[in-house]
N, C-alpha and C positions, 0 to 999 in steps of 0.2 A: 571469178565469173559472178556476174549479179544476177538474181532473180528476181524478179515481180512475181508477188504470191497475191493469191486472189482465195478467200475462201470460201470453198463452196462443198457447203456438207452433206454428207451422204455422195458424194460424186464416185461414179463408179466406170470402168471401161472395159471392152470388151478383147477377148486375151487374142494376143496377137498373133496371127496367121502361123508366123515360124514355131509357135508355141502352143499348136491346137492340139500337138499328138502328145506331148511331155506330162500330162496329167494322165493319160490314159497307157502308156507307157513305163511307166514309173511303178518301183515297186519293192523288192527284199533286193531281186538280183541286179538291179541297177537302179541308182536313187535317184540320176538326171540332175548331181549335184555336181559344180564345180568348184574350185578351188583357184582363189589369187591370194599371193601373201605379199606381205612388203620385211624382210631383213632388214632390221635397223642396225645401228654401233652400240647398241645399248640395251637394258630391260628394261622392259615394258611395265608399267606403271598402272593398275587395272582403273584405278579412280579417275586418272586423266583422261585413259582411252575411253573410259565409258564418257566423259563429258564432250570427248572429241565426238564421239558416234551421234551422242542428242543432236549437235550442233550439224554433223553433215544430215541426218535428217530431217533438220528444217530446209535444208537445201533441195534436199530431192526425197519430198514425203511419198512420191511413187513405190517407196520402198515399205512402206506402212501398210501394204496392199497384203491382202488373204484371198485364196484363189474359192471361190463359191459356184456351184454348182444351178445352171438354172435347168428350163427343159431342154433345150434344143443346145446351147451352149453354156460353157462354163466361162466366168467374168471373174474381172478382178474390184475388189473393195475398198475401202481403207479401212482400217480399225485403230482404235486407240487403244496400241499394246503396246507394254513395255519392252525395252529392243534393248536386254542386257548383257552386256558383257561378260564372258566366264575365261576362267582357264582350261586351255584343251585338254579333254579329258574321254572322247571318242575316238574314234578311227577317221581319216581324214574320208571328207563325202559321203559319211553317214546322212542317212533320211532326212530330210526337211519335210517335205511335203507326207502328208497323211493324210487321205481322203477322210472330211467330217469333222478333223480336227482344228480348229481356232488357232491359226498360229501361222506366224512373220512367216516368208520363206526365203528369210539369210538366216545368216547367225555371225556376228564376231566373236573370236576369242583370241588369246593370245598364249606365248609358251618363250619363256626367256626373253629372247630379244626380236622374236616374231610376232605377226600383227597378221590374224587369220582370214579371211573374208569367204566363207563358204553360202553358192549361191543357187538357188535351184533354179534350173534353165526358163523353167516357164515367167519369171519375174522378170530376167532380163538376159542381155546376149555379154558375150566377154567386155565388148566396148563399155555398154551400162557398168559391167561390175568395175573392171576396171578405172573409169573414170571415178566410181562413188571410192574404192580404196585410195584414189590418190587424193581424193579432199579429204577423207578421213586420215590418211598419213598429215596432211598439211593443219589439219586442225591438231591434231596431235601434239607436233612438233610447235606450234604457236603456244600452244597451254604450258609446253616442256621450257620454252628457251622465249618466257615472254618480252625480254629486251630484247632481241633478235628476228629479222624481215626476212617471210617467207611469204612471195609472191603466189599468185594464184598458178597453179601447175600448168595449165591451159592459155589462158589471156583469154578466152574465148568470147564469144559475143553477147550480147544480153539478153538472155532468152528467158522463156515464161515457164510455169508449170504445163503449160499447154504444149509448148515447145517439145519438152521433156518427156510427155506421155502422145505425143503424135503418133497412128495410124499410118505409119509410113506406107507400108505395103498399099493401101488403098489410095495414098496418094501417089506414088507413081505408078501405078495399074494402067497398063496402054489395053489391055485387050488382044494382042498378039498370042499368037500360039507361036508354040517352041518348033522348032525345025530337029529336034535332038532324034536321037536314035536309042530305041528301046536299049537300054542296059542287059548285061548280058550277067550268066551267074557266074559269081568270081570265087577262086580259092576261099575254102575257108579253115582258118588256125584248128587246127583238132587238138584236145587233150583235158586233163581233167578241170574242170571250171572251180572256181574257189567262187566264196560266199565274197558278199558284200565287205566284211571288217576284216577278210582275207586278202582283199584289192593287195595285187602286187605295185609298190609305189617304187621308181630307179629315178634318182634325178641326177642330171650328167650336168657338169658345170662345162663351158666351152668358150676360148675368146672372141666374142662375135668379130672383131677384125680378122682373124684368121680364117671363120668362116664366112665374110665379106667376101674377102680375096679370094680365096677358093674358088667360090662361087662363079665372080667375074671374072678368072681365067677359063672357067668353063662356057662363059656365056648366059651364067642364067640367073636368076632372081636366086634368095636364100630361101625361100619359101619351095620351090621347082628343086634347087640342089640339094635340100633336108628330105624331102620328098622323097626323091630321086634313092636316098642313098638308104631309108627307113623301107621301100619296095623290094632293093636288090637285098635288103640284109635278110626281107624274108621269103624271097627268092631260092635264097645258101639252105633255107631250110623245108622248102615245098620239095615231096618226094618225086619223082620221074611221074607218075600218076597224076599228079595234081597238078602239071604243067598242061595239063588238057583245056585249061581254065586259065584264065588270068587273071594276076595278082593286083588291086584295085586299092585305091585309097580315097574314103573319103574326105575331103576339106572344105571348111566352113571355110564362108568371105565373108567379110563384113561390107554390106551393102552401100553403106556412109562411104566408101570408099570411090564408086559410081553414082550412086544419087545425095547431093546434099541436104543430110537430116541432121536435126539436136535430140532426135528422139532417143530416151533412156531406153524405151523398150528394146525387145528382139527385133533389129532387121539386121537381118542375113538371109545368106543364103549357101549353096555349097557347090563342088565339082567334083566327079569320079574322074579321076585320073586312073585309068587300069594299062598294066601292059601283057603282051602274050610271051611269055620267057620260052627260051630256048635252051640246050644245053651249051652251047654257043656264046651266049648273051651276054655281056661287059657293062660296066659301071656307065662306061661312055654312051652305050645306046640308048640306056632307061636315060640320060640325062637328055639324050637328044629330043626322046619324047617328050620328055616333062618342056622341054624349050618351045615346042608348039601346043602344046594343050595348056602354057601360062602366059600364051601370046594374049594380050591386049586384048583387041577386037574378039577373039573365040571366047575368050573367059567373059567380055560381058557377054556376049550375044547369050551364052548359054544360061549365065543367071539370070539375066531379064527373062530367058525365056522360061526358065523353072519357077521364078517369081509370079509371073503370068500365068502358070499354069493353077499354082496354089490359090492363088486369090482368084481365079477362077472359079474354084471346086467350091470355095467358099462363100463365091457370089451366087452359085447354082439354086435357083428357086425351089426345088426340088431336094436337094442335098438339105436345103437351111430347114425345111420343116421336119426332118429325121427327126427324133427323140434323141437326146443324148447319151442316153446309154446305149442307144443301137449302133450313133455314131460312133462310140469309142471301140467297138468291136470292131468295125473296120479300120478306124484310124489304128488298130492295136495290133489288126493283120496287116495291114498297109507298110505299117514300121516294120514287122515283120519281113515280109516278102521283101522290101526294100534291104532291107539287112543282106540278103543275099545276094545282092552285087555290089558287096564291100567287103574285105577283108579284114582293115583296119580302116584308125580314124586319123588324122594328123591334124591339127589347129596350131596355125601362129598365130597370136596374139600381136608379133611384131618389136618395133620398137619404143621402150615404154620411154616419154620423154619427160622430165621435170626439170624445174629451171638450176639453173648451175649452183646457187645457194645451197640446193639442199645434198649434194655429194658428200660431203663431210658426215652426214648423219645416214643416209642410207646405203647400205652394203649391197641389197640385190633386190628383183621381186623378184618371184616366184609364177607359176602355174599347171596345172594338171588336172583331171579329172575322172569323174566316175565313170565305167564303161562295161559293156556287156560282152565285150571280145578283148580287144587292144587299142590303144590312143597315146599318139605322142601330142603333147602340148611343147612347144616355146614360147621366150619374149627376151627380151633382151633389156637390159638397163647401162648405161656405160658400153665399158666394153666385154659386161660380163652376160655372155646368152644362155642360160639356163631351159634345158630338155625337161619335159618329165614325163616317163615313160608307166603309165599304168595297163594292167594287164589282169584279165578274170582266169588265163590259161597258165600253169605251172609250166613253163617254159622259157629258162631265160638265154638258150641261146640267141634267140633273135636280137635282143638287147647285145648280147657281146660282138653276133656280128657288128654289129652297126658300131660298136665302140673302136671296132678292129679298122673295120672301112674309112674311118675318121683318122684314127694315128696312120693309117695307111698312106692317106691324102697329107700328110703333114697337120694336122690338126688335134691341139692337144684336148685330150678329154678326161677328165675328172668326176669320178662318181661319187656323191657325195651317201656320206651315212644316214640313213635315215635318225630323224628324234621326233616323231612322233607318240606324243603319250597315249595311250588306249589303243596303239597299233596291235594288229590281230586280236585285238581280247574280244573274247564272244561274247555279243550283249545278253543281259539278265533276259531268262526265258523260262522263270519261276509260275507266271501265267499260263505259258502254254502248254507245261509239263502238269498242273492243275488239269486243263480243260483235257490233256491226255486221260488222265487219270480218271477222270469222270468220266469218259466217252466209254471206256474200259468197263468202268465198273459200270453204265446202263448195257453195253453190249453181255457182260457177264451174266448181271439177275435176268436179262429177256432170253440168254440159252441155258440157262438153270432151270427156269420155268420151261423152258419148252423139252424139256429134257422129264423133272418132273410130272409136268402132265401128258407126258407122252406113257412112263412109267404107271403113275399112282389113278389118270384119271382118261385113259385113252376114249377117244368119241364125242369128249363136249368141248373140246379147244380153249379152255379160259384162256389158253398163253396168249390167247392171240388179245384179246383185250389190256390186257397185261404189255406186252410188244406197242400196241397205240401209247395207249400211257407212258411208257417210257421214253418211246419215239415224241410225243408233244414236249417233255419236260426237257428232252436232250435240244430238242428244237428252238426253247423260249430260250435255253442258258445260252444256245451256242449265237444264236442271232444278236440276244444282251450283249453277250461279250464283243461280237465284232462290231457294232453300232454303239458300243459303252463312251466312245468318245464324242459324240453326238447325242444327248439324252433324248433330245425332244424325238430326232428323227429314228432312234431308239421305241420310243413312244408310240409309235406311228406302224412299226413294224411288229411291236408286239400285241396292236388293237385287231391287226389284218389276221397274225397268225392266231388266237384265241377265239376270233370270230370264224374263222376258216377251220380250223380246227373242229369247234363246237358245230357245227352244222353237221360237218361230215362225222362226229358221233353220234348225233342226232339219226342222221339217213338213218347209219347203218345198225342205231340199233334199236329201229323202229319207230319212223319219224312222229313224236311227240309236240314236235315247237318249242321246249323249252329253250332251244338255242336263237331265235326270233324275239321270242318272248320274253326273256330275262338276261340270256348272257349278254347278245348286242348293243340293247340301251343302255345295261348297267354298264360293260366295258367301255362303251362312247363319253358314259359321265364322268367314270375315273380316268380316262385316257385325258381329257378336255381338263378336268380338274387339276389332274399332276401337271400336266404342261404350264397353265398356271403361275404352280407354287414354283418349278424352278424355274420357269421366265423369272421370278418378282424374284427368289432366294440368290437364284446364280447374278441378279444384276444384267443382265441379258441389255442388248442394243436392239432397241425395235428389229431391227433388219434381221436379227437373228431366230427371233421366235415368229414372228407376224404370220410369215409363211405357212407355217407349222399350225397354230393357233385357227387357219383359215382352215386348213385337210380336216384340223379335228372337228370344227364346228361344223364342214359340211358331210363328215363322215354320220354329225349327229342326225344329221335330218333324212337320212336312210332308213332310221325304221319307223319313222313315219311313211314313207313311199310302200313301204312291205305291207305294213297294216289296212293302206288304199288298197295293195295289190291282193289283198286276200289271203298274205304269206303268212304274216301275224295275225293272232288273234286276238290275244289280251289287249289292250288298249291301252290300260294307265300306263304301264314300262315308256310304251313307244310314244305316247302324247307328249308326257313328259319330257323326255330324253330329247326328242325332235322340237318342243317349247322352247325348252334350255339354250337348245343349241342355234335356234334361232335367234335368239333375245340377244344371246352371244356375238353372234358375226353381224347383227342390223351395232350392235355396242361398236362391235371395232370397226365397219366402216365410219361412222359418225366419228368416233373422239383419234381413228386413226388414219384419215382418211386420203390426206397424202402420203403417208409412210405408203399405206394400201396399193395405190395408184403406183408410187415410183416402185414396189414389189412387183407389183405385175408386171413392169416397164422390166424391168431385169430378168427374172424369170422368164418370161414369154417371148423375150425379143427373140426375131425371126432373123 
């Protein structure tokens, strides 16, 4: 596949509709990472895979993108970061994304003769990952066997960057509302939740011909008959009680499938498939469901009309001026509540297709994912279809039904060993067992002291000064530490809290104005000054500090407003301090004055 690359710097876009809740979602207990690999005949070679990886990122730099925060919405960037290859040495769908943190959101590595591609959802949907591992497999294998023709995996047509990072959703947006019917609450798997690096991972190897046939003596698609047999397996184990509910499956579509797009982004979209079980209930009935809720005609009508609905909510004039942080509280409930009429998740991926050449060298792909309940992923390569069953509940009957239901129907099923390296090991949490310790020991000396003066000095309360004191010092470390990946906007948090702080010692112990008067300007000049040194030390990308550099400069001209208002008194601190930080921000509009401009454009977009 050829590209037309045009370049254009600083180009930024806005994160895509399917992808608005995944940032705010995202967290310890689900990282909203997935997982494609590609099985070669061979070990993997790190030097060539890393020159494989530069060269499909000239292909599709959409991937070079960092997810940035503005007011109203969070967008995506590009940055000039290095994208290196390691050996796997985590839990499979460990963390990408970290809010404040500077950094890609894939990650390649590899382990024997596997080729890892781990992807966090909000960058792109399975189709995008997918396509980017099979030209990453394909440059690979060019570098490996360079007298040897390896065709483009695709053929597909000539398409631009522009192509690649399209706004699908907004381009087939008709404006239709959905005819759908409110969902209803579905079973949900009980039992004990494991941590993130606990992810239970089962990958079942299966002949997709036999699960072809299967299927098509049934009457139904493979997607409807995997479906079908992943409900009833957890059917075998919902108790009399919990048949008061029905058992629901979420599944993603990929959208490119009804409307034709090249976009690398997220378009999808999904369908709850739920049924009402009875004690009664046979393999054959759930299949009969699934035959009309994967009918054609109903499967669009319902995702155009969920599409429609989204890009809606998104278009609402009113919704777009929310703050972002207020929006993610509901986008965070939304996913929430939503969660509760689904049980599980199921995604095919489908059939993965590459040209006949490359059989010889590649053995299978792979896929599965991070998940806050249960999800089965497929795909198929040849005729080998690969499950994989990940799971946050210690329960692996559900898994054996479904193995049982399989060799039941004539279908052979092979569960493959896990070899995952860094599987379950629990990441270093040397930091947090620190900030324990400290939290500890300011809660100890504030009830020593109040213990003490309760004893030796009853009637004048020093503890209680003592108590502030410790309570500000536990306040600046605990806020450092969680904004320590962020210095600037670190910076920024610790001028509000020492200024806020210093006022309210001020009130209450007998308002003097020292905190007006000297703490303010001074902390505005070392906040404004530190940001500074490590803009210039750390090497900083305008776009990264600009923003920052602006809050401090206008935080400085606050106590000059005070000193108008009659709050301050003293004069020089606040003249100065408000001079400074004038002379500052008139500095960076001038010498920065379109960086400035395309700032705002980001941040502020409505």
């Amino acid at each position: 596949m050829k590209v037309r690359r045009k370049k254009r710097p600083g180009r930024w876009r806005k994160l895509d509709n399917a992808a608005q809740a995944f940032p705010a979602a995202t967290g310890k207990k689900d990282s909203r990472v997935f997982r494609f690999y590609c099985m070669l005949r061979e070990e993997i070679d790190r030097d060539r895979l890393q020159a494989a990886l530069d060269g499909t990122l000239e292909k599709y730099p959409l991937f070079r993108s960092v997810l940035r925060k503005g007011v109203f919405w969070f967008y995506m960037e590009p940055r000039d970061l290095a994208a290196n290859v390691k050996e796997e040495d985590r839990p499979p769908c460990s963390r990408i994304y970290v809010p404040d943190q500077k950094r890609l959101l894939f990650e390649v590595s590899y382990y024997k003769n596997r080729i890892n591609l781990e992807v966090f959802h909000g960058l792109t949907d399975g189709t995008g990952a997918m396509e980017f591992l099979k030209e990453l497999v394909q440059n690979y294998l060019i570098l490996t066997y360079p007298d040897r023709s390896f065709p483009e995996p695709d053929g597909g047509a000539d398409l631009t960057e522009s192509d690649y990072e399209e706004d699908s959703f907004s381009q087939y947006y008709t404006g239709r509302k959905s005819r759908g019917e409110k969902a209803r609450r579905a079973f949900q798997l009980t039992g004990e939740r494991l941590e993130q690096s606990e992810m239970e991972i089962t990958e079942m190897i299966l002949s997709a011909s036999e699960v072809h046939k299967r299927a098509r003596e049934h009457g139904v698609s493979v997607t409807a008959y995997l479906a079908a047999v992943f409900l009833y397996s957890i059917y075998e184990e919902m108790p009399k009680s919990g048949l008061k509910k029905p058992a629901s499956l979420m599944i993603p579509v990929n959208l490119r499938s009804f409307f034709p797009s090249g976009s690398m982004t997220n378009f999808w979209s999904w369908i709850e498939t739920a049924y009402d079980f009875r004690e009664d209930t046979t393999l054959e009935n759930v299949l009969a469901q699934m035959k009309k809720e994967f009918a054609k005609d109903a499967l669009r009508e319902e995702i155009s009309g969920r599409m429609n609905d989204l890009v809606r909510l998104e278009k609402n004039i009113f919704l777009r001026a929310v703050p972002l942080e207020i929006k993610n509280l509901f986008l965070l409930a939304g996913t929430t509540l939503g969660g509760r009429s689904v049980t599980a998740v199921y995604s095919n991926i489908g059939r993965i297709q590459m040209p006949p050449e490359y059989e010889g060298y590649i053995e299978r792909f792979g896929f599965f994912a991070s998940t806050d309940k249960m999800q089965m992923c497929s795909s198929s390569y040849g005729d080998t279809l690969v499950l994989g069953l990940t799971s946050k509940i210690i329960d692996p009957n559900i898994c054996r039904n479904f193995i049982r239901i399989l060799e039941s129907e004539g279908i052979t099923c092979r569960v493959e060993e896990n070899d995952f390296p860094g599987y379950h090991e629990e990441p270093s949490r040397t930091a947090l067992t620190g900030l324990k310790i400290f939290s500890f020991t300011c809660t100890s000396a504030v009830v020593i002291c109040w213990m003490l003066n309760y004893i030796l000095s009853f009637g004048t309360w020093w503890a209680g000064y003592v108590t502030a004191g410790v309570f500000c010092t536990w306040l600046l470390v605990m806020v450092g530490y969680r904004k320590r990946k962020n210095p600037l906007k670190n910076g920024m948090w610790q001028l509000v809290i020492v200024s806020v702080g210093a006022v309210l010692w001020d009130v209450f112990t007998g308002w003097k104005g020292w905190s007006v008067d000297y703490v303010f300007p001074l902390a505005s000049i070392v906040n404004t000054l530190s940001m500074v040194i490590i803009a210039a030390a750390g090497k900083m990308e305008t776009a990264e500090y600009l923003f920052y550099l602006v809050q401090a400069g206008a935080c400085g001209l606050i106590p000059f407003i005070l000193l108008l208002a009659g709050v301050a008194v003293l004069p020089y601190p606040s003249v100065i301090c408000s001079g400074l930080s004038l002379l500052f921000l008139i500095g960076l509009v001038l010498f920065k004055w379109k960086d400035f401009i395309r700032e705002l454009q980001k941040k502020f977009r409505v």
